[in-house]
C-alpha positions as CSV (number, residue, x, y, z in Angstrom):
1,X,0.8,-19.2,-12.0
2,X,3.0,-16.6,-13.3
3,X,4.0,-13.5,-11.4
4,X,4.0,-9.7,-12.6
5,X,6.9,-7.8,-12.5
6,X,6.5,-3.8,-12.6
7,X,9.1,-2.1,-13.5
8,X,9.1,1.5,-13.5
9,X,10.2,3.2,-16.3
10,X,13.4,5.6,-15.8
11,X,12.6,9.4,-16.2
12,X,15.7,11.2,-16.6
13,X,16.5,14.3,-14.3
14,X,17.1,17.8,-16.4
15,X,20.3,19.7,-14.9
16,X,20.4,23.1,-14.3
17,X,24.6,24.0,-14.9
18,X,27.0,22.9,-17.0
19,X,27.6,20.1,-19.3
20,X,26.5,17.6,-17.3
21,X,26.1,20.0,-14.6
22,X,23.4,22.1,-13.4
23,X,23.2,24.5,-16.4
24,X,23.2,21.9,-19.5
25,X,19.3,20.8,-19.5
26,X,20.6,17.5,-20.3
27,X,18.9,14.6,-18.6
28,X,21.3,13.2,-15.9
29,X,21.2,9.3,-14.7
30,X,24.3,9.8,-12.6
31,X,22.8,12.3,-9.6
32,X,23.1,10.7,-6.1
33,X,19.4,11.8,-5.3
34,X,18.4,10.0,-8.9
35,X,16.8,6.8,-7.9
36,X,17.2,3.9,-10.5
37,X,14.9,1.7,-9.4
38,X,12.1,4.0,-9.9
39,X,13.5,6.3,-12.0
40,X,12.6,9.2,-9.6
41,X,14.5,12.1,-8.9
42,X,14.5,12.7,-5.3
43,X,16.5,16.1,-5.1
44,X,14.8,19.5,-5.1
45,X,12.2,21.6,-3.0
46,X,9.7,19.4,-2.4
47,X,7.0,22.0,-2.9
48,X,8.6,22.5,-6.3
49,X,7.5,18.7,-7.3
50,X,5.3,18.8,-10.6
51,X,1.9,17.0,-11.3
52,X,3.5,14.3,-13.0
53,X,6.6,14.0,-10.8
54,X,3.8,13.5,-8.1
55,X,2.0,10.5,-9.6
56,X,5.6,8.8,-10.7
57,X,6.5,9.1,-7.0
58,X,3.0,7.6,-6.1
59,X,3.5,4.8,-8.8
60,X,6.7,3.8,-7.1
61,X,5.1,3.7,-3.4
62,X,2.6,1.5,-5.2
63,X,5.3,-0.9,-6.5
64,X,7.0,-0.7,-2.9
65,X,3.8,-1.6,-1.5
66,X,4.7,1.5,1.0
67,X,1.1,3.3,1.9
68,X,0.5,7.2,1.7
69,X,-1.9,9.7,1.6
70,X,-2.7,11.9,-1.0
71,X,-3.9,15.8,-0.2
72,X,-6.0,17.3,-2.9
73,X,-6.6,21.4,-1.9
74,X,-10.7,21.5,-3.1
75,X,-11.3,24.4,-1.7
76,X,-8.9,27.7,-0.9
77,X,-10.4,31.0,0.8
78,X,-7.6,34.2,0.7
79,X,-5.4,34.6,2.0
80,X,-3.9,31.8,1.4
81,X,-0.9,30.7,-0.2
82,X,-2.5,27.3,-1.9
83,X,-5.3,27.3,-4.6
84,X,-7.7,24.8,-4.7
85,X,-6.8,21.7,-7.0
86,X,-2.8,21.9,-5.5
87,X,-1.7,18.2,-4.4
88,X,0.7,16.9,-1.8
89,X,2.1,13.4,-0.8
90,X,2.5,12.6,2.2
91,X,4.6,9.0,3.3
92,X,4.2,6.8,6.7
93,X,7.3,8.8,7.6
94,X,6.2,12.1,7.6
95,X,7.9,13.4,4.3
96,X,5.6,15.4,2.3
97,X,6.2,16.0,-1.5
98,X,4.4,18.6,-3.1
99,X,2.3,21.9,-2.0
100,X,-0.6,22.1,-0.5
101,X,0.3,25.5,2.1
102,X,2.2,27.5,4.1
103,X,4.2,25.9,7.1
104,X,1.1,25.9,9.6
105,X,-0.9,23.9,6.8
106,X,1.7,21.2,6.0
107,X,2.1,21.1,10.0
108,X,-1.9,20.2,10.1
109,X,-1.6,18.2,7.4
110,X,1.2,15.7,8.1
111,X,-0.3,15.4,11.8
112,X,-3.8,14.2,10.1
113,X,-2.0,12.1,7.1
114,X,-0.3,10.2,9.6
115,X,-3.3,9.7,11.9
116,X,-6.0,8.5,9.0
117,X,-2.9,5.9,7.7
118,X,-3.6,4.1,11.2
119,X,-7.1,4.0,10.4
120,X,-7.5,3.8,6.4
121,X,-10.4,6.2,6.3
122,X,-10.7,9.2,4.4
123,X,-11.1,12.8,5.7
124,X,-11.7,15.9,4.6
125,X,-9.8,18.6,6.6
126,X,-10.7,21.9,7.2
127,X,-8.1,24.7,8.3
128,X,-9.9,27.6,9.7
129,X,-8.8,30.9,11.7
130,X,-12.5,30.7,13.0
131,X,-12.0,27.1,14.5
132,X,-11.0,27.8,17.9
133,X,-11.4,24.0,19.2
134,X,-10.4,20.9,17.0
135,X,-13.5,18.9,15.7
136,X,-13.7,15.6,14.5
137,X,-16.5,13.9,12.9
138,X,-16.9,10.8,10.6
139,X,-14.8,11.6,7.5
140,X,-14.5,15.9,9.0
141,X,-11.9,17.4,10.6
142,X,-12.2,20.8,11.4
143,X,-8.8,22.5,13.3
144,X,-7.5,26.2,14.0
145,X,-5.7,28.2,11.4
146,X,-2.7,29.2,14.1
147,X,-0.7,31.4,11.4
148,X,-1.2,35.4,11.4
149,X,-1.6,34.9,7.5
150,X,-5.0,33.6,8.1
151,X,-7.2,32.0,5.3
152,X,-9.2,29.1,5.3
153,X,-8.4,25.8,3.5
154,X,-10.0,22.7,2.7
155,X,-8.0,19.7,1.6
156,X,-9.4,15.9,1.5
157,X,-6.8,13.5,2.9
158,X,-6.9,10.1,0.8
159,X,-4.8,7.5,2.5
160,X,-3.4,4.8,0.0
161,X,-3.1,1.4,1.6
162,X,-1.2,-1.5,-0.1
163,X,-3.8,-4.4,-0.7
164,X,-3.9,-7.6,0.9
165,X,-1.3,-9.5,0.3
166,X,-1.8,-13.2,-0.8
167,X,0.9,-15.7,-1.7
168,X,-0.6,-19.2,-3.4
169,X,1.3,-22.6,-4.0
170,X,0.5,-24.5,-6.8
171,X,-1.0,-24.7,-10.5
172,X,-4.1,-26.5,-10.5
173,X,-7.2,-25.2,-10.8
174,X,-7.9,-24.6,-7.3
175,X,-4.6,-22.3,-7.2
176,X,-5.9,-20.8,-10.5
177,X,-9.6,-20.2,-8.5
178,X,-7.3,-18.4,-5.5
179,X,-6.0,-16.2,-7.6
180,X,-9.0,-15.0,-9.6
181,X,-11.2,-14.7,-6.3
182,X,-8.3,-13.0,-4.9
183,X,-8.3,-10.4,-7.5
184,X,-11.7,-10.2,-7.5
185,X,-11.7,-9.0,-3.5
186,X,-8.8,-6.6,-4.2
187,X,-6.4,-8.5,-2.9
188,X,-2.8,-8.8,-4.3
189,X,-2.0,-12.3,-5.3
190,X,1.1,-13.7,-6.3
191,X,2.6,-17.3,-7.2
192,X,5.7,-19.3,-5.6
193,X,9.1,-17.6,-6.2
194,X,10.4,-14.7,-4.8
195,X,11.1,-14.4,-0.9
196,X,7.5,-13.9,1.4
197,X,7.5,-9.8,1.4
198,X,7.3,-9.1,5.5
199,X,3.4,-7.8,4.9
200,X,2.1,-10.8,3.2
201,X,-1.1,-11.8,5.2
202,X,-1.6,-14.9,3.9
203,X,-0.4,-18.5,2.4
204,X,-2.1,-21.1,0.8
205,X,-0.7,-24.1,-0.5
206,X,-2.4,-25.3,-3.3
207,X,0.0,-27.6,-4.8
208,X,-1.1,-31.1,-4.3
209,X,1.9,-32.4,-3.0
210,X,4.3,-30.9,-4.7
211,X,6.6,-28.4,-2.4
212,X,4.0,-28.5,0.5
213,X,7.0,-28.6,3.2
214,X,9.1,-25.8,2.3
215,X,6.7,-23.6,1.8
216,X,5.1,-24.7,4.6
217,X,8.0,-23.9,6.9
218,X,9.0,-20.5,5.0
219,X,4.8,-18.8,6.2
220,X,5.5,-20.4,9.7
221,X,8.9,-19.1,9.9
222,X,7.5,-15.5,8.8
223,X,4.8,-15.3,10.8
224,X,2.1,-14.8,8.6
225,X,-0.8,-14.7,10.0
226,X,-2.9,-17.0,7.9
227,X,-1.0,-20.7,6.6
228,X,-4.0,-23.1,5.1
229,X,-3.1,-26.2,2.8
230,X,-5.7,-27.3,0.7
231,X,-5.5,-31.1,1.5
232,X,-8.0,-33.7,3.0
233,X,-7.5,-34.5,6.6
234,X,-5.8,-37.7,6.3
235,X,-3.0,-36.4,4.4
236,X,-2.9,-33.0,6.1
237,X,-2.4,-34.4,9.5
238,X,0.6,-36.9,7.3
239,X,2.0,-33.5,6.1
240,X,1.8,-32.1,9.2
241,X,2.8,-34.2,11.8
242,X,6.8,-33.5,11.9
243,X,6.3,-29.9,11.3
244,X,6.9,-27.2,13.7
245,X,4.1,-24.8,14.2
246,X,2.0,-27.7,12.0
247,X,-0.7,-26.7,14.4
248,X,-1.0,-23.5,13.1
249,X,-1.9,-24.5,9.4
250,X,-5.4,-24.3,8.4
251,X,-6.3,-27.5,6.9
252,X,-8.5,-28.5,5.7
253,X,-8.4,-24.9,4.8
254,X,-11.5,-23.0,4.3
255,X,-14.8,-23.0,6.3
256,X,-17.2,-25.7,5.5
257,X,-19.4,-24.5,3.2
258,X,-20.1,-27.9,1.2
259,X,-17.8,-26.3,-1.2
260,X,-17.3,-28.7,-3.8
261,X,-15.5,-26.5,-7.8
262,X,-12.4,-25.1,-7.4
263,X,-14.2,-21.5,-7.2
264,X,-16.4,-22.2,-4.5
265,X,-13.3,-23.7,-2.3
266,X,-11.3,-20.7,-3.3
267,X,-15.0,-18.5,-1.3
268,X,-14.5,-20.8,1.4
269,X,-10.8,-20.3,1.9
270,X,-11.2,-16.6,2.2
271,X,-14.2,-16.8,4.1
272,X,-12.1,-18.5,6.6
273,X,-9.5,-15.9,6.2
274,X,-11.2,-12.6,6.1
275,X,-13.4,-14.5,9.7
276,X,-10.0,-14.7,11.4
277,X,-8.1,-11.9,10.6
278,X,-11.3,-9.0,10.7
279,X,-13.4,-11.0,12.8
């Protein structure tokens, strides 16, 4: 199984002066704020980010597997200093990129951004001066416009979770069935290689023998909270004997469903999965 790597392709940062300087309108590689990896520039008033600036910083949250919510103004009744269709980004640490209002607006929104990231729901929020209570229903929240500026706003808050992340062993067909039934739940799935990212909720080792300790012992070591080994008993208890935490591999892994193509113990797999982890 071969991995995908994204890289993100550099955007360079217009200066404002001076040959390479701020005046010169020549793109700049060489800023401190310019970030390489992404090809981002990270310097500026943040309610000065563009539409396109916006999506690139999304893109690279993406590739970071960081999660964030995206604010989308749909509805903007004067005065107000936001129009509908204005967009913001807002990150797990509170940053906010973008415009979607005044100060008491971003106030509201970062406090709700941050709350529906704990929860992964979507909301839409409603800024009122005519709110005098907060009110919170399934996918509404309702909250006081405390400026003097008044104005009412509506913005829907879309949080942006990183998919599930799955790391699979091996290049047989039941590896190959892992990853397609992965993909096929919206899961992320990628092969042996790199290091286990810290967030990656499961391991399966699908390799037939081949590598079964190490990688083993690297999902144990982690902590991930889902290890299975695709083995029949007799050799899984072999495999597992002398290993530390061996108790905490699935294995068999899978529930029994009778499961007897590659595809169907690739359903059974996650069944057991998605049981222990939502259940």
């Amino acid at each position: 199984m071969t991995d995908i790597h994204i890289t993100p392709r550099p955007r360079p940062r217009r200066d404002t002066a001076g040959a390479g300087g701020p005046a010169s309108g020549l793109p700049s590689f060489d800023h401190p704020s310019f970030d390489h990896e992404s090809g981002i520039d990270l310097v500026g008033d943040p309610s000065l980010i563009g539409r396109a600036d916006l999506h690139a910083t999304a893109r690279h949250l993406d590739v970071r597997r960081e999660p964030y919510v995206m604010a989308t103004v749909v509805r903007a009744q004067r005065p107000t200093s936001a129009k509908a269709g204005d967009r913001a980004l807002v990150r797990a640490d509170g940053t906010i990129e973008g415009f979607v209002g005044g100060h008491c607006a971003t106030h509201t929104v970062r406090t709700q951004s941050l709350r529906l990231l704990e929860t992964g729901s979507a909301a839409l929020l409603r800024i009122s001066p005519e709110t005098t209570e907060q009110v919170e229903e399934e996918g509404f929240v309702n909250v006081g416009q405390p400026c003097l500026s008044g104005g009412t706003l509506e913005i829907f808050l879309e949080p942006v979770i990183p998919p599930v992340l799955v790391r699979v062993h091996g290049q047989g067909p039941i590896a190959r069935a892992l990853a397609d039934v992965g993909a096929a739940l919206g899961y992320q799935v990628e092969g042996a290689g790199d290091p286990l990212a810290p967030d990656t909720s499961a391991v399966v080792v699908a390799s037939h023998g081949v590598d079964e300790l190490p990688a083993l012992r690297a999902a144990l070591d982690a902590a991930v909270p889902y290890v299975g080994l695709i083995a029949s008993r007799k050799r899984a208890a072999s495999v597992l004997t002398n290993l530390p935490g061996g108790d905490r591999v699935h294995s068999p892994a899978g529930l029994n469903l009778g499961a007897r193509t590659p595809g169907e113990v690739a359903l059974s797999v996650y069944a057991q999965f998605v049981t222990l982890t939502r259940g």
